[in-house]
C-alpha positions as CSV (number, residue, x, y, z in Angstrom):
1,X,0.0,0.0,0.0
2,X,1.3,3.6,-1.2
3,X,2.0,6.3,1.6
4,X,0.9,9.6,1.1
5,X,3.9,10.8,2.6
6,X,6.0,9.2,0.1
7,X,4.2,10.7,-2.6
8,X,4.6,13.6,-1.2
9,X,8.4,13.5,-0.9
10,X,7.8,12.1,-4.8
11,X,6.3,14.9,-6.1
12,X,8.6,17.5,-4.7
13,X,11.4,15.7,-6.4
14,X,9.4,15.4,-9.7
15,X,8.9,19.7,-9.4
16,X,12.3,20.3,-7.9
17,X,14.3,18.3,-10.2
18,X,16.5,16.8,-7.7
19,X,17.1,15.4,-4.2
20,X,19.0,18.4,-3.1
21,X,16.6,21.2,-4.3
22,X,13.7,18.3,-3.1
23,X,15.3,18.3,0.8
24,X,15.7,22.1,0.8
25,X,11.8,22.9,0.2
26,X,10.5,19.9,2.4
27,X,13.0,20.8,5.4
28,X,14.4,17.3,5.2
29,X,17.9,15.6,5.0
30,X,19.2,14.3,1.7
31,X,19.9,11.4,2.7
32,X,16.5,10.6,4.5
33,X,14.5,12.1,0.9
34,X,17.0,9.3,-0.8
35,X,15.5,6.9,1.8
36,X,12.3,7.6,1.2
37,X,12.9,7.2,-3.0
38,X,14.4,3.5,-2.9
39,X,11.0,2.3,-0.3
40,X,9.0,3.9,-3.1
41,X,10.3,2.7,-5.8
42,X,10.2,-1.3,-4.0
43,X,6.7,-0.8,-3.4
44,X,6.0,0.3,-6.7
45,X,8.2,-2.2,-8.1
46,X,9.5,0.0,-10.8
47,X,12.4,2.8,-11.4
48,X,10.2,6.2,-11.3
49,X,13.3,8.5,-11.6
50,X,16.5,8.0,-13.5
51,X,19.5,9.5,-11.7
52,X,21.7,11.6,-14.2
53,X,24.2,14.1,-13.4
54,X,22.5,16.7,-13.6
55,X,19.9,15.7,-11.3
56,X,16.5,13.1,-11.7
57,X,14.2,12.7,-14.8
58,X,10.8,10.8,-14.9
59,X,10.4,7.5,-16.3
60,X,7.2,6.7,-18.3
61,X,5.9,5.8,-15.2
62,X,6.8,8.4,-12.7
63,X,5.0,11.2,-15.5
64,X,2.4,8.7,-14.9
65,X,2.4,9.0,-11.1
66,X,2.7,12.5,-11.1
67,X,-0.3,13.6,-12.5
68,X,-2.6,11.2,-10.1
69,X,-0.5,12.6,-7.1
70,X,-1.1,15.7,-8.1
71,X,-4.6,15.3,-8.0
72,X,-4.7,13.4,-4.7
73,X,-2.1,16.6,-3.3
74,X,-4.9,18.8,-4.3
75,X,-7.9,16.8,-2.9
76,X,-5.8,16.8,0.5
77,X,-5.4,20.4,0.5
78,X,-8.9,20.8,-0.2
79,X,-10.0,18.7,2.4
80,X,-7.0,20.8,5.3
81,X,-8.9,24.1,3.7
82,X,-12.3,22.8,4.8
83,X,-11.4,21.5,8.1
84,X,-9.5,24.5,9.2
85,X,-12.0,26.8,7.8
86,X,-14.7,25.6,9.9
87,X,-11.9,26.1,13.2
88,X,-13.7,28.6,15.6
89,X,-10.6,28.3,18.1
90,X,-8.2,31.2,18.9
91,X,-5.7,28.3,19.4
92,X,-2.8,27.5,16.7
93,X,-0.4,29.1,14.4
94,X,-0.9,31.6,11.3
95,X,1.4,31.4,8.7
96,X,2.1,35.1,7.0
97,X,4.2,35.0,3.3
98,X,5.9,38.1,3.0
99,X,8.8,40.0,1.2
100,X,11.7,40.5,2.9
101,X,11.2,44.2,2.2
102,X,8.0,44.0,4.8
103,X,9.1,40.8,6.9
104,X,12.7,41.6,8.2
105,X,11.9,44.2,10.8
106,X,8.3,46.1,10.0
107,X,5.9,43.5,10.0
108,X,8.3,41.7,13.2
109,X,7.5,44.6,15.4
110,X,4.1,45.3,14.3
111,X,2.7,42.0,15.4
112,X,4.0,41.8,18.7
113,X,0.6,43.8,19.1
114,X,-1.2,40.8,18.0
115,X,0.1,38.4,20.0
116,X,-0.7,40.7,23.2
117,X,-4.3,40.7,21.9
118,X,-4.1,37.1,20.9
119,X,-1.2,35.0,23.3
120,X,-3.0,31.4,22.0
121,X,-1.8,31.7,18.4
122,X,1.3,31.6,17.0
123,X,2.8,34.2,14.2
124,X,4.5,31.9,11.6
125,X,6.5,34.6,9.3
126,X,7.8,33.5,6.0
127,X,10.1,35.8,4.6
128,X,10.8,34.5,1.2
129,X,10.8,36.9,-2.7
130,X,9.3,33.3,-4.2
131,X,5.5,33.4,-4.2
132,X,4.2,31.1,-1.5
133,X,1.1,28.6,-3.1
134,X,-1.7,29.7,-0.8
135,X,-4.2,27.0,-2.3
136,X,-1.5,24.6,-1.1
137,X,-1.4,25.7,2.4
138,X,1.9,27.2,2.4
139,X,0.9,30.0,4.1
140,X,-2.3,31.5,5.4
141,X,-2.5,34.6,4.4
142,X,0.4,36.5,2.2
143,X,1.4,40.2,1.6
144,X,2.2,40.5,-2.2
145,X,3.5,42.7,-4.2
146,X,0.7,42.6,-7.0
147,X,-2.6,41.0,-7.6
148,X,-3.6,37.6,-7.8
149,X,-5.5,36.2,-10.6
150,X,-7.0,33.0,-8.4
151,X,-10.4,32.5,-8.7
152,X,-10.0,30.6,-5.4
153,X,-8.0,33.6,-3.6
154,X,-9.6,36.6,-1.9
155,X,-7.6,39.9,-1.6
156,X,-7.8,43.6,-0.7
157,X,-5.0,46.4,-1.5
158,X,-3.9,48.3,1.1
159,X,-1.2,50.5,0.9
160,X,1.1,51.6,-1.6
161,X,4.9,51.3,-1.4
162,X,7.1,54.1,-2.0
163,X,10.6,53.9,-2.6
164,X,12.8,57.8,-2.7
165,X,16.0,58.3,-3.7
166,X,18.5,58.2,-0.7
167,X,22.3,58.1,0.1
168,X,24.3,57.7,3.2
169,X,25.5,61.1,4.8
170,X,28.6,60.1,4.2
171,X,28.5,59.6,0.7
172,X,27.0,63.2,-0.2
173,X,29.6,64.5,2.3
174,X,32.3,63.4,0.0
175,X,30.6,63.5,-3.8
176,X,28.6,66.3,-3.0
177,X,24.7,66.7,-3.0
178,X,22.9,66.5,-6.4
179,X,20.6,69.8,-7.1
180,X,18.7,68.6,-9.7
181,X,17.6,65.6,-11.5
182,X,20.2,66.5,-14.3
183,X,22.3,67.0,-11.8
184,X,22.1,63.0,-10.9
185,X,24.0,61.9,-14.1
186,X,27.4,62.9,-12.0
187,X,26.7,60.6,-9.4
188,X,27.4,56.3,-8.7
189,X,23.7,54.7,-9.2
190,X,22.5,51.5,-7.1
191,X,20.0,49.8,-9.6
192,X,17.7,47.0,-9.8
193,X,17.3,44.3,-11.9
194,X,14.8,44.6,-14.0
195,X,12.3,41.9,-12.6
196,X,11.9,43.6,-9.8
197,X,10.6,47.0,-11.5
198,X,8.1,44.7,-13.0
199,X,5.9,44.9,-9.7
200,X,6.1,48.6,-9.2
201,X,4.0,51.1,-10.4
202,X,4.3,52.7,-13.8
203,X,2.9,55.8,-12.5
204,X,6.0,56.7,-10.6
205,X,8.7,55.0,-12.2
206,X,10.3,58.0,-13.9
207,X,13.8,58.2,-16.0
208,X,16.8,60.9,-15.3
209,X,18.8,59.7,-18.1
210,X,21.9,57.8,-18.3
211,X,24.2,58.0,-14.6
212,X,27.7,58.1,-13.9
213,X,27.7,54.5,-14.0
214,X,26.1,51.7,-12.2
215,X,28.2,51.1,-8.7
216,X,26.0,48.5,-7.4
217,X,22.7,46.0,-9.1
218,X,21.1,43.2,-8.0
219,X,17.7,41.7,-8.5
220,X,17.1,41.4,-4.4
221,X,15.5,44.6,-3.0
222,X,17.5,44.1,0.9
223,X,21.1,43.8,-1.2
224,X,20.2,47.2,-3.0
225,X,19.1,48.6,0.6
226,X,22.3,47.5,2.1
227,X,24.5,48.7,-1.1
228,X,22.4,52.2,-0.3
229,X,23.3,52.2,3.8
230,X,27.1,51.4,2.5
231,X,27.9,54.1,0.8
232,X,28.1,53.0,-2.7
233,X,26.0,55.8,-3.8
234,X,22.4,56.6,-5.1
235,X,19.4,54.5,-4.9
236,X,15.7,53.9,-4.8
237,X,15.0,53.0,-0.9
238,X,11.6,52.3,1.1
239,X,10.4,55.2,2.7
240,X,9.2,53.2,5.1
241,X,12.7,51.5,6.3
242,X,14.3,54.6,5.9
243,X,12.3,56.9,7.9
244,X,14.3,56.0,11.3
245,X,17.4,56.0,10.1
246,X,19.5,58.8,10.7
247,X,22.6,58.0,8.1
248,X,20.8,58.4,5.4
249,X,19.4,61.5,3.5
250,X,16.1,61.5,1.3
251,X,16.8,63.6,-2.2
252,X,14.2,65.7,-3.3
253,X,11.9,65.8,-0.5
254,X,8.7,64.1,-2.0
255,X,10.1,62.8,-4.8
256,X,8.9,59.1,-5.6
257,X,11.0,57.2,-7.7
258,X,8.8,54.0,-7.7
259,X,5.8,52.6,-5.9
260,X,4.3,48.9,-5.8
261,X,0.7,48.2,-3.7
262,X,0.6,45.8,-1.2
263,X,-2.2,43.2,-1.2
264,X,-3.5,41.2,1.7
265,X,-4.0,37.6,0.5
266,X,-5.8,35.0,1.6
267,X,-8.0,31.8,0.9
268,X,-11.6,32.2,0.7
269,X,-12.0,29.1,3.1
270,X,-9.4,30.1,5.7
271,X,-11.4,33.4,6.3
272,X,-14.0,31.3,8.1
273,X,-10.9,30.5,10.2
274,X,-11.3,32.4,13.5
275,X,-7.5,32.9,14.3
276,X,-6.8,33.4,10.5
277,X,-9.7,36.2,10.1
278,X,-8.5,37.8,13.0
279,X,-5.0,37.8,11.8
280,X,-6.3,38.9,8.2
281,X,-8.4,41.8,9.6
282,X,-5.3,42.7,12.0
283,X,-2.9,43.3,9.2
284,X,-5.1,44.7,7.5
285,X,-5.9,47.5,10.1
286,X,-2.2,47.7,10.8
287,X,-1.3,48.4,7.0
288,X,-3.8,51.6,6.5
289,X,-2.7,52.7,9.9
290,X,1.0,53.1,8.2
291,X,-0.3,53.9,4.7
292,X,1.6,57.6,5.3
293,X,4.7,56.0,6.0
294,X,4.6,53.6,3.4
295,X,3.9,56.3,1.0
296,X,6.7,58.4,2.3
297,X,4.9,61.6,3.4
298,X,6.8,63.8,5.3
């Protein structure tokens, strides 16, 4: 007879591609995932991966497996949404997905409020940039960076996210402050990649022309905060995470350089959750109570 757990340790490695990537997601050894392979495979009878270099690839029958797993994943998750969605208790854990932009140190402090108000559950914080699969109960509720298209997903936008130009004091106290937006071309630029400009808003994302040069990139918006706080020259920072910190300088007062809105996502079924609604309508009191700092109003 199959195990559910082993075809859930089965279909991680069939998304993941290998027993490595497989071990990170599930929070388990190689060695035990590896374990867990060769039992399936004797109780199947058959080979369901091939092992390559370069990592596992389906036999026949493993693309076989995977579709009916995925279907039995799916009808669990179902059933967890249904059960937990009729849970009345203020007992348990809440599981938040977040950005690290939010998660770090905002959202940490703001919640301590929330377990004052509500010491019987327990704030699970996910800080992670990949986008947590809510309908697979990987988290609760999530704070995204843009809408989601789910029919199966309820949401509300909150605030918006504004990100200013900044530099460390001691950066302008050697270069010099810019005076004008042309006046920004003379000076070292900290940029994003690309992907992440693809969640901000349009509205605000304005162009000064070719700068001096790029000192700093990278696609990860804590790197291009801590490039910013080191001195490597100009960049777009949160408001928000810059608003208590006195090394570093806002140019051009109001000035936004970017904004993205911030959704609060949930299940439709897990709002029937008592400690999940209340965590829901928490954040979602907590966020329009900060909307001015978010939006970087001075």
């Amino acid at each position: 007879m199959l195990d559910w757990d082993d075809l859930k340790y089965f279909l991680a490695m069939a998304e993941q591609g290998s027993l490595s990537a497989a071990a990170r997601k599930l929070n388990v050894s190689q060695p035990t995932l590896s374990r867990r392979l060769t039992a399936l495979e004797e109780n199947v009878g058959a080979e369901i991966f091939s092992r390559t270099r370069t990592g596992l690839e389906m036999t026949a029958l493993g693309e076989q497996m995977m579709n009916h797993a995925r279907h039995m994943q799916d009808d669990v998750h179902a059933i967890e949404r249904l059960i937990t969605g009729h849970d009345s208790s203020l007992q348990g854990s809440v599981i938040i997905s977040c950005t690290e932009a939010i998660g770090s140190l905002w959202l940490v402090e703001k919640l301590l409020g929330f377990r004052k108000q509500y010491p019987g559950i327990t704030v699970d914080v996910k800080v992670d940039n990949a986008v947590s699969d809510l309908l697979r109960r990987e988290a609760d509720i999530a704070l995204r960076m843009f809408r989601p298209v789910q029919n199966d997903l309820i949401c509300k936008r909150t605030v918006s996210m504004a990100y200013g130009y900044y530099a460390h004091k001691d950066y302008l106290a050697e270069h010099g402050t810019p005076k004008s937006m042309a006046d920004m071309k003379k000076f070292d630029f900290i940029l994003p990649h690309d992907e992440i400009l693809a969640y901000t808003s349009t509205e605000h994302r304005k162009s000064i022309g070719a700068p001096k040069g790029a000192a700093f990139r990278s696609n990860n918006l804590i790197a291009l905060a801590a490039a910013v706080k080191a001195g490597y020259g100009i960049g777009a920072y949160s408001c928000l995470a810059a608003a208590n910190d006195p090394d570093l300088v806002r140019l051009f007062d109001d000035y936004v350089v970017f904004s993205s809105d911030i959704w609060l996502v949930s299940h439709t079924e897990l709002r029937r959750s008592a400690r999940i609604r209340a965590m829901y309508d928490y954040l979602g009191d907590i966020l329009q109570d900060n909307a001015a700092a978010f939006a970087g109003a001075t």
